[in-house]
MIVOMI-915305 format. One record per residue (C-alpha): residue number from 0; residue in one letter; x, y, z. Coordinates in nm, 4 decimals, padded with zeros to 6 digits. Layout:
N
+------+------+----------+----------+----------+
| resi | resn |       xx |       yy |       zz |
+------+------+----------+----------+----------+
|  NUM |    A |        X |        Y |        Z |
...
+------+------+----------+----------+----------+
//
This chain:
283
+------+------+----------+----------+----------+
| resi | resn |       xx |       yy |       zz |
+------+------+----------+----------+----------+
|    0 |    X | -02.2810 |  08.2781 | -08.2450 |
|    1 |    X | -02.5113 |  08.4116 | -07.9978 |
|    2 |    X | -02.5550 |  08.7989 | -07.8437 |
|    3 |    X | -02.6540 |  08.8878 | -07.4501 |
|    4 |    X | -02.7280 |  09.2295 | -07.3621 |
|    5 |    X | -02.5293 |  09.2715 | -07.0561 |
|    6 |    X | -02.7136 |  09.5570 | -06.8619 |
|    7 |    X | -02.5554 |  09.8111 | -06.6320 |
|    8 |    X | -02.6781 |  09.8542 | -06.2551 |
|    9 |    X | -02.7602 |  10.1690 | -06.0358 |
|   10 |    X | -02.7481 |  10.1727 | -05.6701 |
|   11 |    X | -03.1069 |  10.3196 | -05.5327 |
|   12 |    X | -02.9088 |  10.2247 | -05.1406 |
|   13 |    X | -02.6113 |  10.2039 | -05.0821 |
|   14 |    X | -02.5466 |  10.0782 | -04.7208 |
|   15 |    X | -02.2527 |  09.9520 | -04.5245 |
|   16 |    X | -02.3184 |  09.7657 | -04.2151 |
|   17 |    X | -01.9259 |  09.6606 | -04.1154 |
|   18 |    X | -01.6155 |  09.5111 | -04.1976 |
|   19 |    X | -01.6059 |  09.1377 | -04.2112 |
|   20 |    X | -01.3390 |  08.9230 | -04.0903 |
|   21 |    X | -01.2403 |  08.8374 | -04.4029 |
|   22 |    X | -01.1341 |  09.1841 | -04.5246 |
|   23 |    X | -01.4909 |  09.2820 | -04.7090 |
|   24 |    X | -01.7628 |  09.4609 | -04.5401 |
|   25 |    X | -02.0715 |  09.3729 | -04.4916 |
|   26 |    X | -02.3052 |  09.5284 | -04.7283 |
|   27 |    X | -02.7111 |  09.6266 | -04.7983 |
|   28 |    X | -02.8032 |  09.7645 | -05.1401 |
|   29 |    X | -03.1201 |  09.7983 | -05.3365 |
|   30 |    X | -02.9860 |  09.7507 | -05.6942 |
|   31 |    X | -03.1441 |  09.7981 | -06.0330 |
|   32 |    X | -03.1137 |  09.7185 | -06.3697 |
|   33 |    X | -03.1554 |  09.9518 | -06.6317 |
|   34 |    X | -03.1498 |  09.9839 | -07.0239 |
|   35 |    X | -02.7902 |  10.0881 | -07.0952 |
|   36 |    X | -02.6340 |  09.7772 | -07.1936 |
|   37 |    X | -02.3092 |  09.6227 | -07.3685 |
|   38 |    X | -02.3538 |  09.3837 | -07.6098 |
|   39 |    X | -02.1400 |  09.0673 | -07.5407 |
|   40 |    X | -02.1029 |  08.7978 | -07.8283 |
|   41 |    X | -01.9882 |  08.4815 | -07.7857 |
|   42 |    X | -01.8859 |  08.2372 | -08.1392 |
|   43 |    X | -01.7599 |  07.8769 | -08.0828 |
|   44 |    X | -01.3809 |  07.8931 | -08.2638 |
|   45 |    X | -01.1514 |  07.5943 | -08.3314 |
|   46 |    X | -00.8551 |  07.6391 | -08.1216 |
|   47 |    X | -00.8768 |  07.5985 | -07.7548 |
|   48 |    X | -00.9033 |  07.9140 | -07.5374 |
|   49 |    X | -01.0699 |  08.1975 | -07.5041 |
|   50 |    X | -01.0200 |  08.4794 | -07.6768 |
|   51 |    X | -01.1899 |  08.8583 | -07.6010 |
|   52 |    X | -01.2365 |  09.1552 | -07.8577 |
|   53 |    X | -01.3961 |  09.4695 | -07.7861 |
|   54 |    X | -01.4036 |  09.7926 | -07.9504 |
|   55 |    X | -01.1697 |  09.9926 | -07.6592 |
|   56 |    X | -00.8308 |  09.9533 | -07.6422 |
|   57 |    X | -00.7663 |  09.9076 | -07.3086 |
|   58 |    X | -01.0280 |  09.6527 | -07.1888 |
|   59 |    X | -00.7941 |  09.3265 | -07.1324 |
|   60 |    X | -00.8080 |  09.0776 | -07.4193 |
|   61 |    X | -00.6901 |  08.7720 | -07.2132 |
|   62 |    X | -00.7657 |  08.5946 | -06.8982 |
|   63 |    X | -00.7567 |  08.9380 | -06.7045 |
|   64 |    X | -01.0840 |  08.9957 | -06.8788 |
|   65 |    X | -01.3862 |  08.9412 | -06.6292 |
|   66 |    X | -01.5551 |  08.8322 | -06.9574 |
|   67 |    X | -01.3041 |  08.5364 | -06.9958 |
|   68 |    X | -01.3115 |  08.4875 | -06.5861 |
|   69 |    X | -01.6798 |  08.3966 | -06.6230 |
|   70 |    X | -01.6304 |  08.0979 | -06.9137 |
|   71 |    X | -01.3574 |  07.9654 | -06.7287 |
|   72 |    X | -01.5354 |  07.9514 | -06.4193 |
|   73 |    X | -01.8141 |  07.8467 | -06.5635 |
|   74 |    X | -01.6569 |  07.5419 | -06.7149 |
|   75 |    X | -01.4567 |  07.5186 | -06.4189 |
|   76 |    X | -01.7612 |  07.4926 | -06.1709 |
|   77 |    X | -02.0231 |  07.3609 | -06.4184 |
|   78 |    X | -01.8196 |  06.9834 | -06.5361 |
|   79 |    X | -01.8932 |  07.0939 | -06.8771 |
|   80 |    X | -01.5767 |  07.0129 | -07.0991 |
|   81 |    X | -01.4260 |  07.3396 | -07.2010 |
|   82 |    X | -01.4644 |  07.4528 | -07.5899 |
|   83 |    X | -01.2732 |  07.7362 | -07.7701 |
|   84 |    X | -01.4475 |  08.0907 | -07.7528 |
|   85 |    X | -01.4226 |  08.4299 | -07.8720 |
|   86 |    X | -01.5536 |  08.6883 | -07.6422 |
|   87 |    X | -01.6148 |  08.9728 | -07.8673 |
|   88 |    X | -01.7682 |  09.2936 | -07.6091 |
|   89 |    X | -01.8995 |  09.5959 | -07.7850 |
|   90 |    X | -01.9057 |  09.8731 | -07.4861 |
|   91 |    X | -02.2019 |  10.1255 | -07.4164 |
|   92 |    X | -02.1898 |  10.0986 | -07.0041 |
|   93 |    X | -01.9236 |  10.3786 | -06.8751 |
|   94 |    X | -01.5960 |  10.2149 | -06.8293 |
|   95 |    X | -01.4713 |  10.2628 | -06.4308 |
|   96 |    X | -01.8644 |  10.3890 | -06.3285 |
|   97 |    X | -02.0105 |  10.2270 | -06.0250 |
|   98 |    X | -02.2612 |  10.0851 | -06.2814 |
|   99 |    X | -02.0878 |  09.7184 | -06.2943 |
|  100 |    X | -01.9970 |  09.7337 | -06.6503 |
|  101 |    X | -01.7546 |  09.4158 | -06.6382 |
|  102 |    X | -01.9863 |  09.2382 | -06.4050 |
|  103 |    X | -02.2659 |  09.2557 | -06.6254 |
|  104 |    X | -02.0384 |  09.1710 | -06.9385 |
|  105 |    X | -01.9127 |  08.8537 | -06.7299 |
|  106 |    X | -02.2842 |  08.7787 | -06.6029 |
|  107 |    X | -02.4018 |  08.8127 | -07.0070 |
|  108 |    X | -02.1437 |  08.5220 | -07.0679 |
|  109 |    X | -02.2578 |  08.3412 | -06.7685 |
|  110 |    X | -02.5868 |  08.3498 | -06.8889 |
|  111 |    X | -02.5138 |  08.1862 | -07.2510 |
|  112 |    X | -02.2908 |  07.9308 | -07.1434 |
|  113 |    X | -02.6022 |  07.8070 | -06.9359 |
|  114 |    X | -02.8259 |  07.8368 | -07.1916 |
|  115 |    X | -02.5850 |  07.6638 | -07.4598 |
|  116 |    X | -02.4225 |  07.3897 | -07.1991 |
|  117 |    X | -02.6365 |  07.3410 | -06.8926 |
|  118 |    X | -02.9832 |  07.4667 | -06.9912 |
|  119 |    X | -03.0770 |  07.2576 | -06.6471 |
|  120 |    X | -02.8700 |  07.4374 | -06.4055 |
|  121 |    X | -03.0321 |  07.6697 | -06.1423 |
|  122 |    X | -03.0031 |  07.9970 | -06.1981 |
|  123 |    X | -02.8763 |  08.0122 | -05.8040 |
|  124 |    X | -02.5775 |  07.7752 | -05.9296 |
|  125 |    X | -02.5205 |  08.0006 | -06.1885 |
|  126 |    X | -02.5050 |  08.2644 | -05.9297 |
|  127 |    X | -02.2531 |  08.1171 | -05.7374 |
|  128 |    X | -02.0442 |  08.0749 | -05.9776 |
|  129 |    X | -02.0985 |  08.4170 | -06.0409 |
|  130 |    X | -02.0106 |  08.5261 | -05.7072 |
|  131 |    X | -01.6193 |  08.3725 | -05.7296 |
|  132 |    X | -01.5623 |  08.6112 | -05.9754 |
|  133 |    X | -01.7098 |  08.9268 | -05.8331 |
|  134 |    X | -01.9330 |  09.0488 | -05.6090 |
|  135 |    X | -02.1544 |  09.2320 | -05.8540 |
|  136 |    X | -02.1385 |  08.9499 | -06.0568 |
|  137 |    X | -02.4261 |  08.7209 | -05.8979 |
|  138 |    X | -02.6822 |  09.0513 | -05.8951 |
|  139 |    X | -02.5649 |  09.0668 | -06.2594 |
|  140 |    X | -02.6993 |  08.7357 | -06.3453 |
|  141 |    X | -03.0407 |  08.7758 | -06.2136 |
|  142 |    X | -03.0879 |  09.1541 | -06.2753 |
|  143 |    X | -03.4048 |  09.3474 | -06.2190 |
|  144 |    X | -03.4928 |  09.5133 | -05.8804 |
|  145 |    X | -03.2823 |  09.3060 | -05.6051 |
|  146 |    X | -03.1485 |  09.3505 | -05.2754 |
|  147 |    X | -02.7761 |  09.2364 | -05.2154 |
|  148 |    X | -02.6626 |  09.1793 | -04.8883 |
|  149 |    X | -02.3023 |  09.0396 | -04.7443 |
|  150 |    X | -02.0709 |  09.1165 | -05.0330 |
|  151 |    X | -02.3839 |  09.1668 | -05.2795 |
|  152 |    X | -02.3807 |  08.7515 | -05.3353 |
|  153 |    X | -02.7278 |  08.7642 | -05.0775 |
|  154 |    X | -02.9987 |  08.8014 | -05.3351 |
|  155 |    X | -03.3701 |  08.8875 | -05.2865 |
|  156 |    X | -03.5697 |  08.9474 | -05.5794 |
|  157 |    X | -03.8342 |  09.2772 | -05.4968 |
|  158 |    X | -04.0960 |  09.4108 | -05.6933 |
|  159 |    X | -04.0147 |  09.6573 | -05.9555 |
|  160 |    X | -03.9170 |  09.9952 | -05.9668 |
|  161 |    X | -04.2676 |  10.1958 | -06.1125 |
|  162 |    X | -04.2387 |  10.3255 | -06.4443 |
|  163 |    X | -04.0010 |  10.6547 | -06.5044 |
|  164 |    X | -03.7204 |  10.8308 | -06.6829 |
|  165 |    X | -03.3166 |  10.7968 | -06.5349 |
|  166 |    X | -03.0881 |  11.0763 | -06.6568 |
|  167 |    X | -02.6983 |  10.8970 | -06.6139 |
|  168 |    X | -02.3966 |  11.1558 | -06.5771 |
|  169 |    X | -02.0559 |  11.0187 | -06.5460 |
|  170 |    X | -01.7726 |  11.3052 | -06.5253 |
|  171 |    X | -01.4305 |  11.2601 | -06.6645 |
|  172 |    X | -01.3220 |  11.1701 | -06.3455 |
|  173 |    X | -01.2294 |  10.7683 | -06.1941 |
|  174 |    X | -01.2671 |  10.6936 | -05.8436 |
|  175 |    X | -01.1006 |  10.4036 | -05.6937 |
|  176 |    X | -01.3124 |  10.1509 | -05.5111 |
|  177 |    X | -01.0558 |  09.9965 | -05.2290 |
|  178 |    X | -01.0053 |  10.3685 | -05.1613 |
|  179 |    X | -01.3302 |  10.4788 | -05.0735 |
|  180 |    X | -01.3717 |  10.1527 | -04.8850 |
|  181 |    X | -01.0555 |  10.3086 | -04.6275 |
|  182 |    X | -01.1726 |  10.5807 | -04.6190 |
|  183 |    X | -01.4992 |  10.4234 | -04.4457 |
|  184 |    X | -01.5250 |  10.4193 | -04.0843 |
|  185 |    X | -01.8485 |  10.3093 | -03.9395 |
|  186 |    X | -01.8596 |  10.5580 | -03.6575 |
|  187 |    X | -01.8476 |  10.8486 | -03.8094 |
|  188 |    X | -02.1019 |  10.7489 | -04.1064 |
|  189 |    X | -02.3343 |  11.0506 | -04.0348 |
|  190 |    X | -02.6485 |  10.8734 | -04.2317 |
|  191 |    X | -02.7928 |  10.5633 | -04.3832 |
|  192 |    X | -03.0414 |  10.4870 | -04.6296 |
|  193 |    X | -03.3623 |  10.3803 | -04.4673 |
|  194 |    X | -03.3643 |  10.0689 | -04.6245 |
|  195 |    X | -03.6753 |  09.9007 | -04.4944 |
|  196 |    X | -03.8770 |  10.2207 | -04.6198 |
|  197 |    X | -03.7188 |  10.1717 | -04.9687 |
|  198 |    X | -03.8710 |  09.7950 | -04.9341 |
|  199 |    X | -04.1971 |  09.9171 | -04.8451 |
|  200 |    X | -04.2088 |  10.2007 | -05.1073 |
|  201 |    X | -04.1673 |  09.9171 | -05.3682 |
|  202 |    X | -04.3710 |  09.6933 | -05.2290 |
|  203 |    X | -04.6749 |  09.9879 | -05.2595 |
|  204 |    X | -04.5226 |  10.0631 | -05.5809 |
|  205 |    X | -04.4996 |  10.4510 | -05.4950 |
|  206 |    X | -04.2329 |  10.6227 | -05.6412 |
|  207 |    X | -04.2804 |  10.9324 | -05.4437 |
|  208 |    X | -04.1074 |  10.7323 | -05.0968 |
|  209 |    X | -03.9297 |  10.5918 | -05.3369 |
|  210 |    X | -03.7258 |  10.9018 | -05.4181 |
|  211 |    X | -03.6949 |  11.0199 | -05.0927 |
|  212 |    X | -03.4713 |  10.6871 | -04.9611 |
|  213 |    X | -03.2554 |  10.7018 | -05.2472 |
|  214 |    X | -02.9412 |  10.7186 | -05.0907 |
|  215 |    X | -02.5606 |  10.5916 | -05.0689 |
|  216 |    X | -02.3248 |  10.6150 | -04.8043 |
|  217 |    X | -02.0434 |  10.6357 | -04.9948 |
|  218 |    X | -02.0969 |  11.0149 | -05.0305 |
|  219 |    X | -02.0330 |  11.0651 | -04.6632 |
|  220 |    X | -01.6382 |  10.9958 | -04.7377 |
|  221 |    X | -01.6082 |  11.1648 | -05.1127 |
|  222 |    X | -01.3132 |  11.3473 | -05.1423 |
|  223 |    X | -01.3167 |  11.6957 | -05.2027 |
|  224 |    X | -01.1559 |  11.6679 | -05.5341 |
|  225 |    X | -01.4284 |  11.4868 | -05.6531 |
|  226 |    X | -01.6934 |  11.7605 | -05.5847 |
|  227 |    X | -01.8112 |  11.7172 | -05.9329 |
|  228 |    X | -02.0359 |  11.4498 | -05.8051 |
|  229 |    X | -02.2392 |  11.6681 | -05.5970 |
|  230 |    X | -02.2411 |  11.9286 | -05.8762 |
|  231 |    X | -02.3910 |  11.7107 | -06.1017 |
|  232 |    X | -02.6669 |  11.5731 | -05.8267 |
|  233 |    X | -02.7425 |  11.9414 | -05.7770 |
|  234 |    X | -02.7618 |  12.0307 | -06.1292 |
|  235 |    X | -03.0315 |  11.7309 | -06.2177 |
|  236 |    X | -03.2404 |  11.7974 | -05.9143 |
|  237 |    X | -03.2446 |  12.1738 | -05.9984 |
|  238 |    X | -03.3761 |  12.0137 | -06.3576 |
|  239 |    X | -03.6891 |  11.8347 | -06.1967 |
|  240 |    X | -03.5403 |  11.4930 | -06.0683 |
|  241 |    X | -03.7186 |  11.3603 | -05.7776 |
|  242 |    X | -03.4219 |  11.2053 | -05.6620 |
|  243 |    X | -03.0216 |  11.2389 | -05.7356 |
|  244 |    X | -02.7562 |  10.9969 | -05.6525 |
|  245 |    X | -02.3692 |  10.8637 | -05.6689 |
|  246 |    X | -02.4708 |  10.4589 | -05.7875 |
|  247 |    X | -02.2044 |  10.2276 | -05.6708 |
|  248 |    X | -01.8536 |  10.3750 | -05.5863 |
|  249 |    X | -01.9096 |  10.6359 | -05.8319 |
|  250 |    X | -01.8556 |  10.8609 | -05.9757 |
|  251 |    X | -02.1550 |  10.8279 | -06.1930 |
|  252 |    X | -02.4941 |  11.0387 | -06.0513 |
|  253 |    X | -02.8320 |  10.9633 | -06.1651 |
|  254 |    X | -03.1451 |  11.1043 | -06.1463 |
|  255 |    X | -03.4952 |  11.0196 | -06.1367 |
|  256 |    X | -03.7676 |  11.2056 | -06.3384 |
|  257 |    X | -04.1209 |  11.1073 | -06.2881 |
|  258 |    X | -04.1941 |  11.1673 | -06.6865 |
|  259 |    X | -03.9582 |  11.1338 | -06.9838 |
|  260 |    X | -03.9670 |  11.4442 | -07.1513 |
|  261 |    X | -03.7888 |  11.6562 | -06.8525 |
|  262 |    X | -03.5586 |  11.3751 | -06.8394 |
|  263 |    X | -03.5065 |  11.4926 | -07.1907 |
|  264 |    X | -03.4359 |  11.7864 | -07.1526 |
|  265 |    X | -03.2069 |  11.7351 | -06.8566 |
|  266 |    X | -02.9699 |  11.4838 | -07.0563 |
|  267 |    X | -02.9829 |  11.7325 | -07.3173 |
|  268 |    X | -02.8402 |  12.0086 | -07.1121 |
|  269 |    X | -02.5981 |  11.7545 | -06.9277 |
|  270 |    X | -02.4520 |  11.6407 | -07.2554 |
|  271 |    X | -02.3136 |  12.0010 | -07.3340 |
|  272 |    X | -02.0832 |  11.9873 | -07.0295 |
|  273 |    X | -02.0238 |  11.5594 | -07.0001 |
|  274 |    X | -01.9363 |  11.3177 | -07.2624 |
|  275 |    X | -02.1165 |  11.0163 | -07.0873 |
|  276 |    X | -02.4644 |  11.1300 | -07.0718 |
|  277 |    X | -02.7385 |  10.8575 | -07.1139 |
|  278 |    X | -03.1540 |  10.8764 | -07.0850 |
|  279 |    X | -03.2757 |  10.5451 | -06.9552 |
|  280 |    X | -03.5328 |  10.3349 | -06.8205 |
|  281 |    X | -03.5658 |  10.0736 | -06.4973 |
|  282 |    X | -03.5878 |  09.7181 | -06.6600 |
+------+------+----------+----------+----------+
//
């Protein structure tokens, strides 16, 4: 039996550059990991197949599982001769966040196969194999501060975000991904993240710039009945944060707080009005 912390992702960019002739768009995010995690166990079991638990109803327990999409593909892809699993997933990450909850818990079982099977494979392999089961899933792998580029399979590795305190607020609310994505039309995007600046800002390690080119296009085409987002980013910078955003598709907004204890006390007062309220840390 062996345990993986699968951790969930924010978004400090968000960019999209264009639609691709293949029917994704071309995309430019600074991604990082953070301290929120599922824990994803994986236990050798006699018959063949895998199998998934996990302690929500509703997650898929068979092959629709991106958990069970990663060991297949991974013996699939890898020549390793397939062995019976159980996939047993024990959620903390927000369900339907923006924070690639079953990417990570697929790149957690990516990562233990390799280490079990194939402790010689490349970690880029491992990423590719990552990357024909979702786009998140290769950033996943690797983790940290990265930036993802085409569908997010384009890795470069950056230096870290500096040390401080992320307050995570997802509301009640699910917003669908392919929507947002039509609702997306490159001429009328009114502003992009300055994403060379962000690169710069962690390169001199200063969180300051940092904060200020936090930002994700996908809050140009919100919908109006998801106004809660902007509620909530208004709400944690009127608590202190140097920066509030939408990560991913949303709708989950974080905020960054140069020192933990107003972090604190932001989550604090969050958690009165939202179930999913979490204090973190960049890892």
């Amino acid at each position: 039996m062996r345990t993986e912390p699968a951790y969930a992702k924010l978004n400090l960019t968000l960019d999209i550059l264009g639609k691709r002739p293949d029917g994704y768009h071309d995309l430019r995010m600074v991604m990082q990991s953070i301290d929120l995690a599922d824990q994803v166990t994986l236990s050798p079991r006699e018959e063949p197949g895998i199998g998934v638990t996990a302690d929500l109803p509703y997650l898929p327990r068979d092959g629709g599982n991106i958990a069970a999409k990663a060991a297949a593909a991974f013996f699939a892809q890898s020549g390793v001769p397939p062995v019976g699993l159980t996939i047993a997933i024990r959620k903390m990450i927000p369900v339907c966040a923006g924070m690639a909850g079953g990417s990570s818990d697929g790149a957690a079982v990516l990562r233990v196969l390799r280490d079990l099977y194939a402790p010689e494979m490349p970690m880029e392999q491992l990423e590719e194999i990552g990357a024909l089961i979702g786009s998140d899933v290769p950033y996943c792998v690797r983790g940290g501060t990265a930036l993802a580029e085409g569908r997010g399979e384009h890795l470069t590795a950056l230096p870290p975000l500096p040390p401080c305190s992320l307050v995570v607020c997802k509301p009640a609310c699910s917003i669908s991904t392919p929507e947002l994505f039509s609702l997306v039309r490159m001429k009328k995007l009114r502003c992009h993240p300055d994403t060379a600046g962000m690169l710069r800002a962690l390169e001199d390690q200063d969180l300051e710039r940092i904060a200020r080119r936090i930002y994700n296009v996908f809050e140009d085409v919100l919908p109006r009945r998801y106004a809660e987002v902007f509620s909530i980013k208004s709400e944690l910078l009127g608590m202190g944060a140097m920066a509030a955003s939408m990560t991913g598709s949303g709708p989950t907004v974080f905020g960054v707080f140069r020192d933990r204890e107003s972090a604190a006390r932001a989550a604090e007062s969050l958690s009165g009005q939202y179930a999913a309220v979490h204090l973190c840390r960049p890892i």
